[in-house]
C-alpha positions as CSV (number, residue, x, y, z in Angstrom):
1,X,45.2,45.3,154.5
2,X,41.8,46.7,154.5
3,X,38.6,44.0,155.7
4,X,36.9,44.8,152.3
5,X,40.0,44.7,149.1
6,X,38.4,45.5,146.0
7,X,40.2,44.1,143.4
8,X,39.5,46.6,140.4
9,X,41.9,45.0,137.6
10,X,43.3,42.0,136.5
11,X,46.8,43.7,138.0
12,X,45.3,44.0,141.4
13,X,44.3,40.1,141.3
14,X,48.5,39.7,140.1
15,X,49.7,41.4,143.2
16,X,47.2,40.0,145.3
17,X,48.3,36.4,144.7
18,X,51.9,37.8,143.9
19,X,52.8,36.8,140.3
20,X,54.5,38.8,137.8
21,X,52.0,41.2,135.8
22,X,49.5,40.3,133.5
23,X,51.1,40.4,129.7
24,X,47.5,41.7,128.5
25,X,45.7,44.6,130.9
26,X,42.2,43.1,130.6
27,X,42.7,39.2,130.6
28,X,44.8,36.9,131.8
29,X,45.2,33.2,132.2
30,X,47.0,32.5,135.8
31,X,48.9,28.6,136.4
32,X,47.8,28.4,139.7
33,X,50.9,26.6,140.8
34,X,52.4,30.3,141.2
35,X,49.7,31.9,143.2
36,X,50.6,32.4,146.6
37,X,48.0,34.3,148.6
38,X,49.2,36.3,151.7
39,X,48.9,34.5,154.8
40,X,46.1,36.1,156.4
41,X,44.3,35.6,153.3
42,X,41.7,33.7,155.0
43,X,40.8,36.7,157.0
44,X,40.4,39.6,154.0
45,X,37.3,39.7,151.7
46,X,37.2,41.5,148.2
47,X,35.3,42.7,145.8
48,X,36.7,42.2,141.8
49,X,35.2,43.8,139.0
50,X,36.1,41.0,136.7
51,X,35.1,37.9,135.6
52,X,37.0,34.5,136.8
53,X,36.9,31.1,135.3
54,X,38.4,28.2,137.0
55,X,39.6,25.1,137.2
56,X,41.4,23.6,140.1
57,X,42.7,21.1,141.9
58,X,43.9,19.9,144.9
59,X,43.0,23.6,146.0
60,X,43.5,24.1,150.2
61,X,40.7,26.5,150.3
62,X,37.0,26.9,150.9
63,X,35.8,29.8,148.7
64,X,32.9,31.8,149.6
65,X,31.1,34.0,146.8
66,X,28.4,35.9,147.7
67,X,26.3,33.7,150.0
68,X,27.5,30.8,148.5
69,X,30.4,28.3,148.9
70,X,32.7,26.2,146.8
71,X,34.7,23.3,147.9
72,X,37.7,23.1,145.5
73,X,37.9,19.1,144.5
74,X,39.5,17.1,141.5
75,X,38.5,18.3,138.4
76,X,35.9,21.4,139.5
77,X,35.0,24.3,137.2
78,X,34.2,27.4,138.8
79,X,32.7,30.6,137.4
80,X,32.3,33.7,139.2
81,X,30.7,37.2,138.1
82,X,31.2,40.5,138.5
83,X,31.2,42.7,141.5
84,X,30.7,39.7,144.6
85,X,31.9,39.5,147.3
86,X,34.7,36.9,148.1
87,X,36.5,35.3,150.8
88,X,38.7,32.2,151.3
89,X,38.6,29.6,154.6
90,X,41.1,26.9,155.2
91,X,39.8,23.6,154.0
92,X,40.7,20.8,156.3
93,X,39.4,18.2,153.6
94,X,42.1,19.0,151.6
95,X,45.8,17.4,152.1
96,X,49.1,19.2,151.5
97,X,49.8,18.9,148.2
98,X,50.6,21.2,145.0
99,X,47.5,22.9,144.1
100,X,47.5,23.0,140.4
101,X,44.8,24.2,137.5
102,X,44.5,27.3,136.0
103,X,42.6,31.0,136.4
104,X,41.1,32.8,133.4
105,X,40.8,36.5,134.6
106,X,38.5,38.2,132.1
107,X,37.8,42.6,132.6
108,X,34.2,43.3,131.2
109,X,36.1,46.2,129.1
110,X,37.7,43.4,127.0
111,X,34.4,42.3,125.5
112,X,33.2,46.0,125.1
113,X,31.9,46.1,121.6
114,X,31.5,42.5,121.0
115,X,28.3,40.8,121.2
116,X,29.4,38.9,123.9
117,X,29.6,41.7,126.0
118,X,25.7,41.4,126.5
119,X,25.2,37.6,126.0
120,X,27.3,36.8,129.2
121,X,25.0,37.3,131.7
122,X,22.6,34.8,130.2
123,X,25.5,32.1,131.1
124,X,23.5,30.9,134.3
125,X,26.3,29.3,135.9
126,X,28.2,32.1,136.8
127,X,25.2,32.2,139.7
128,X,25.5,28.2,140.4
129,X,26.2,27.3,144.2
130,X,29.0,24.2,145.6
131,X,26.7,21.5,145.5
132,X,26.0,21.7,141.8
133,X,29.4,23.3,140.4
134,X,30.8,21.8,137.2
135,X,32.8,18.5,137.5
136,X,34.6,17.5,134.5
137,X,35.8,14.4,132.6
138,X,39.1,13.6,131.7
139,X,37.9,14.3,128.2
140,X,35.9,17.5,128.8
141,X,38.7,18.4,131.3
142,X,41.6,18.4,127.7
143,X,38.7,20.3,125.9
144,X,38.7,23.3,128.1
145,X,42.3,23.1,128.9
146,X,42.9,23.4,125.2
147,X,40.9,26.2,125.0
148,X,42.1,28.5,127.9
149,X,45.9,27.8,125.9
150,X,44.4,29.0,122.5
151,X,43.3,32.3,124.6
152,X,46.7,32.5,126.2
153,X,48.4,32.0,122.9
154,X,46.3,34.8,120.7
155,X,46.8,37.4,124.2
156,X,50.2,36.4,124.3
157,X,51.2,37.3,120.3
158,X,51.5,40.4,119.0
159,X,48.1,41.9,119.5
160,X,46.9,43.6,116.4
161,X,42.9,44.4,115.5
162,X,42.0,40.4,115.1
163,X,43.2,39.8,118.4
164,X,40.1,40.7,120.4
165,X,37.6,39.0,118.1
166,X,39.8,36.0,118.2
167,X,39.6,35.7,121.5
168,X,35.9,36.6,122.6
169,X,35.3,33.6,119.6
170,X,37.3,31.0,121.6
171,X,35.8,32.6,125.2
172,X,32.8,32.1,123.7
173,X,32.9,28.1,122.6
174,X,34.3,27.7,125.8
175,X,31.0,29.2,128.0
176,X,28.9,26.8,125.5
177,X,30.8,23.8,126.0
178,X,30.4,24.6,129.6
179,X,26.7,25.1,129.4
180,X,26.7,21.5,127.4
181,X,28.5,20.2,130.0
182,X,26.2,21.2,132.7
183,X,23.3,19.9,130.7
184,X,25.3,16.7,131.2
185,X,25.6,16.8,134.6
186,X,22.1,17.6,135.1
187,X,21.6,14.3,134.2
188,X,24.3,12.3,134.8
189,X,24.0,13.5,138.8
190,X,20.0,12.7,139.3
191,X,20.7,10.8,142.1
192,X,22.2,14.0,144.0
193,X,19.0,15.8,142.5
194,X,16.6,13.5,143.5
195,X,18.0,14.4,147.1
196,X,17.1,18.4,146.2
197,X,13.7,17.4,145.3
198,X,13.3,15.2,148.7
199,X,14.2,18.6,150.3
200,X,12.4,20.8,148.3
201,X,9.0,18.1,149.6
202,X,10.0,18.2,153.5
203,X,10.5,22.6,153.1
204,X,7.1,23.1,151.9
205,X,5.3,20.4,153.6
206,X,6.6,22.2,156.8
207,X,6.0,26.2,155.5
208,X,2.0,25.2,154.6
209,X,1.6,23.3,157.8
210,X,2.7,26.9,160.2
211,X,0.3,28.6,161.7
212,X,1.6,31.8,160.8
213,X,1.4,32.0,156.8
214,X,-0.8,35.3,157.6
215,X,2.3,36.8,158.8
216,X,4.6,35.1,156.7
217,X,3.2,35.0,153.5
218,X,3.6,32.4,150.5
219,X,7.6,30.9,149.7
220,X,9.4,32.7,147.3
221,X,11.5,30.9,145.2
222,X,14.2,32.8,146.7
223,X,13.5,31.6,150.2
224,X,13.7,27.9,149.0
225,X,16.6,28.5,146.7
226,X,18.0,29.9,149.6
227,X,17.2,27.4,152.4
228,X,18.6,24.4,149.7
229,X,21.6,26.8,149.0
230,X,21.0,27.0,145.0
231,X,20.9,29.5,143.4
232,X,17.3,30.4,142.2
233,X,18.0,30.0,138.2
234,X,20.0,26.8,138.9
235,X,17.1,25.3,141.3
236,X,14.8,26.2,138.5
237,X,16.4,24.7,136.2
238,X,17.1,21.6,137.9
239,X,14.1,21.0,138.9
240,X,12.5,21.3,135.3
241,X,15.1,18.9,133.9
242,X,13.7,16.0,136.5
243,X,10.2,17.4,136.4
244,X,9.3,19.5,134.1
245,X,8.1,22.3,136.4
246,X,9.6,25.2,137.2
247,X,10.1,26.0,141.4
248,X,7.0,27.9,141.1
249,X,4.9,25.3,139.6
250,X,6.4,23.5,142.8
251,X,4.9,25.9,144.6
252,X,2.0,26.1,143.5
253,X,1.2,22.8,143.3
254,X,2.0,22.4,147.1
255,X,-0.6,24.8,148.1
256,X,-3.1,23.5,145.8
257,X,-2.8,20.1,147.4
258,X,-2.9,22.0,150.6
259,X,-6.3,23.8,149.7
260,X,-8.1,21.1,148.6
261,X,-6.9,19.5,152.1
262,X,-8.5,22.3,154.2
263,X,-11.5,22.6,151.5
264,X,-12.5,19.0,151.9
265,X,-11.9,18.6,155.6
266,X,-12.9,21.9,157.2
267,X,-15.5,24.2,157.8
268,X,-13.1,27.1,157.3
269,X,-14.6,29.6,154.7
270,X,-13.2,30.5,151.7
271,X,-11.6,33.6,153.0
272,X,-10.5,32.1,155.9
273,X,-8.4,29.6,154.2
274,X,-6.6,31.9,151.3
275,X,-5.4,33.7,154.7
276,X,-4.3,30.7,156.2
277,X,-2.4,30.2,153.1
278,X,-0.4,32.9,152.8
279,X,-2.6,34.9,150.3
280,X,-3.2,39.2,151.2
281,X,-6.6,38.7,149.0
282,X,-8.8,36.1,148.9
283,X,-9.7,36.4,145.2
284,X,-5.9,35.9,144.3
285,X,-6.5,32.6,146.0
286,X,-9.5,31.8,144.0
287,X,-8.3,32.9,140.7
288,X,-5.2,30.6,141.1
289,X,-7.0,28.0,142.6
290,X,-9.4,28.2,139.4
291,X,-6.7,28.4,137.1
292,X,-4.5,24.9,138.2
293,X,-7.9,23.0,138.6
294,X,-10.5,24.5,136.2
295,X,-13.4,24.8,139.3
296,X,-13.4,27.2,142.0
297,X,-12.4,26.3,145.4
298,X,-16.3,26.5,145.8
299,X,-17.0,24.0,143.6
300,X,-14.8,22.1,144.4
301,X,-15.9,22.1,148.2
302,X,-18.9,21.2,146.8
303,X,-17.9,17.7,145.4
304,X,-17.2,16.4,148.8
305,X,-20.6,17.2,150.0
């Protein structure tokens, strides 16, 4: 097998994990039970062109999508886009046991003409990292399982020109009673975000206290999305749920408090200190600095003298 499969169909994914063909071309809903992956299959990567919704237990891999990683454990939802990049790694957490759940294989060409063929994208979580993938209760757990049956059961009759709209209806109260449910955990897991937030404090305490923010510039939200392994949409959205700030606001506020530090205890001139923070042009420095505290960082020098 090649180091880079990519999985172009719903069929290719079949003979990957060798199970009969797909009953419909361009969706499919897999019992994991029957997949059995190859045996190097912790050595191959691939590339699908599909989307993949899942839900999975007792699962004896660690999957790696994109830069990201998800640890399969009891009750976990995964969503994956689009044109990644994929690989699986033994997980030693996980016993021997049956792995179980299911794997709702969806080709983009099935929603063509529907208006959830555009809308999908704007379902975040199909960019959410491990640490913040969607647990479920036993509850929520029935609801979705329900669901991915009524989409096996319409694909599975005689299709006829109801059939896609049918389906794309149920696909789509499924992806909202997803985002609900990370709503949920968003709250119901503060303690695990409070943790992010103490992170997010000890990244940008250190970045503004180098010496080399000339070089380096300011943090993007991708470089701390990065560094906390979030996604950048998930970490932004996190973070407004506790806080009400977006990760830029966080940023921004960091530096402010970082200016006002060097405005009210050195000498260093204006200039000198929007370099030091990370900013090309002094006046971008001032105009922000203006804008979060109403005074320039002039004026405000001038209060502590």
């Amino acid at each position: 097998m090649k180091d880079l499969m990519h999985l172009k169909s719903v069929n290719d994914y079949h003979k990957l994990a060798h199970i009969k063909a797909p009953e419909h071309p361009l969706i499919s809903l897999v019992n994991y039970k029957e997949v059995n992956y190859p045996e190097d299959i912790d050595k191959l990567k691939w590339k699908q062109d599909y989307y993949t919704i899942g839900l999975k237990r007792h699962v004896p891999y660690k999957f790696f999508y994109g830069q990201q990683q998800y640890d399969f454990d009891e009750g976990l939802m995964t969503f994956v886009a689009p044109n990644q990049v994929m690989r699986l790694g033994k997980n030693p957490n996980v016993k021997s046991s049956q792995p179980s759940g299911w794997l709702l294989l969806i080709h983009p060409d099935f929603l063509w003409n529907s208006a959830l063929a555009e809308r999908i994208s704007n379902y975040e979580y199909f960019g959410y990292s491990i640490s913040e993938a969607l647990f479920l209760s036993e509850k929520e757990e029935q609801t979705i399982l329900k669901l991915f049956k009524n989409i096996e059961q319409e694909y599975k009759s005689n299709i006829d020109k109801f059939s896609q709209k049918i389906i794309v209806s149920q696909l789509e109260v499924l992806l909202n009673y997803a985002e609900r449910y990370y709503e949920r955990q968003f709250i119901t897991r503060k303690i695990t975000n409070h943790h992010i937030l103490d992170k997010l404090e000890t990244f940008l305490n250190t970045y503004f206290s180098e010496s080399n923010l000339i070089e380096k510039g300011l943090p993007t939200v991708q470089d701390i999305a990065s560094h906390l392994n979030l996604s950048p949409n998930y970490l932004s959205n996190m973070l407004k749920s506790l806080s009400g700030q977006s990760t830029q606001q966080h940023i921004h506020n960091k530096l402010i408090e970082t200016a006002k530090t060097q405005l009210s205890t050195t000498q260093h001139s204006i200039s000198e200190i929007a370099y030091n923070l990370g900013f090309e042009h002094p006046a971008s420095f001032t105009k922000l600095f203006k804008n979060k505290t109403n005074m320039s960082p002039l004026e405000f020098r001038k209060t502590y003298n």
